[in-house]
N, C-alpha and C positions, 0 to 999 in steps of 0.2 A: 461561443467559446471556440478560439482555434483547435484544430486538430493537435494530439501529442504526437508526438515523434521522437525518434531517437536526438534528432537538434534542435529540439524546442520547448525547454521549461516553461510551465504553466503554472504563474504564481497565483496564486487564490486569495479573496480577499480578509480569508480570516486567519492569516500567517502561516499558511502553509507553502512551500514548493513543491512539485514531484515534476522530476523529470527520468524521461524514458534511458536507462545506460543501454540495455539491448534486448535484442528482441529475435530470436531466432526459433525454426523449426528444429526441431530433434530427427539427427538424421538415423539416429536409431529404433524412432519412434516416431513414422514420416506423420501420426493423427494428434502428434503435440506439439506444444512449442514453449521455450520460456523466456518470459521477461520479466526484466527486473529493471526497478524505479529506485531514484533515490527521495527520498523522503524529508524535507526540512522543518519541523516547527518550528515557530517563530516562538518567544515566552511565552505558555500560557497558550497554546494555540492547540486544536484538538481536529478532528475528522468523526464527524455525526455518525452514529450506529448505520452501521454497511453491511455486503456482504463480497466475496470474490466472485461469484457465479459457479463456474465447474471449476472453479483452479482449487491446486494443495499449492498452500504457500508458504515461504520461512521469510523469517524478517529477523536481522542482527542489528545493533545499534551500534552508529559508530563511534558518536557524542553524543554529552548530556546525559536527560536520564529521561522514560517513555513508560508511561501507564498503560495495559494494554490487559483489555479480557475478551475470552470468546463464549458464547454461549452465555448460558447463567455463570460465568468461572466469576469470584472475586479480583478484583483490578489486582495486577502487579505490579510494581515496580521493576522496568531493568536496566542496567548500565551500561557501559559500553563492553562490546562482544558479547552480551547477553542475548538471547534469541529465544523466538516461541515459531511455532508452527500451528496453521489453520486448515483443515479437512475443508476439501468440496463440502459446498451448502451451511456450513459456520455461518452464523452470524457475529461479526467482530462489534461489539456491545458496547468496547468503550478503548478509545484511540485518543492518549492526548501526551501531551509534553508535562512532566511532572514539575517543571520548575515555571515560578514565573519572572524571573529574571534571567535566564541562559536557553540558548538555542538546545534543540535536540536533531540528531539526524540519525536516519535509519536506512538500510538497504531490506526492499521487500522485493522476493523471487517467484515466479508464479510458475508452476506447470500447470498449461492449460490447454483446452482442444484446441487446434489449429485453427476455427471459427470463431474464438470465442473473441470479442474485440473489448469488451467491457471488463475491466479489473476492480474497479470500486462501483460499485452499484447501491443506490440509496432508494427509499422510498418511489421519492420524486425527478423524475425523468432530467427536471432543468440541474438536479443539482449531481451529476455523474460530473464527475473528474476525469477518471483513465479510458478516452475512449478513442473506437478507429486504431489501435497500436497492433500494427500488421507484422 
């Protein structure tokens, strides 16, 4: 899989996009940094049980509409401008697009340690998505 970067969407084959909008250190916090992805499901397209690693993270939706639980929480539903937030060490349990006829898109923002390079982290090593985003 190619590396992400801020100029290079990484489409996935199970109807996902995520590409890098930016990626900066916090000059007021020279041991953080955030980025933030834009998110596209495709209908019916979802992101397998994850976690962020050390990131707090918020995610708004911009279209559509986006199933989303952390931990044991019951799935939501949220629409657009609706937003949730996930704590360091969450496990995001369940990530998918609630329709399966309409696209869904979301903007997710990470503060994270300035080392941390992995934003979607899965079981299995082959199936990381957000990684190397410096």
């Amino acid at each position: 899989m190619p590396k992400l970067t801020q100029s290079n969407p990484i489409t996935k084959t199970d109807g996902t996009t995520t590409e890098v909008l930016f990626a900066h250190t916090l000059p007021n916090a020279p041991t953080l940094k955030t980025v933030s992805l834009k998110v596209t499901y495709d209908p019916g397209a979802f992101t397998p049980r994850h976690r962020h690693g050390n990131a707090f993270v918020t995610a708004v939706i911009l279209s559509g509409s986006v199933e989303s639980a952390v931990n044991d929480e019951e799935p939501k539903t949220f629409g657009p401008g609706d937003s949730w937030t996930e704590n360091p060490g969450d496990i995001h349990s369940h990530s998918r697009n609630a329709s399966a006829t309409e696209p869904a898109e979301f903007i997710a923002t990470f503060i994270a340690p300035v080392d941390q390079e992995e934003f979607v982290i899965f079981d299995c090593p082959a199936c990381k998505i957000a990684k190397d985003v410096k």
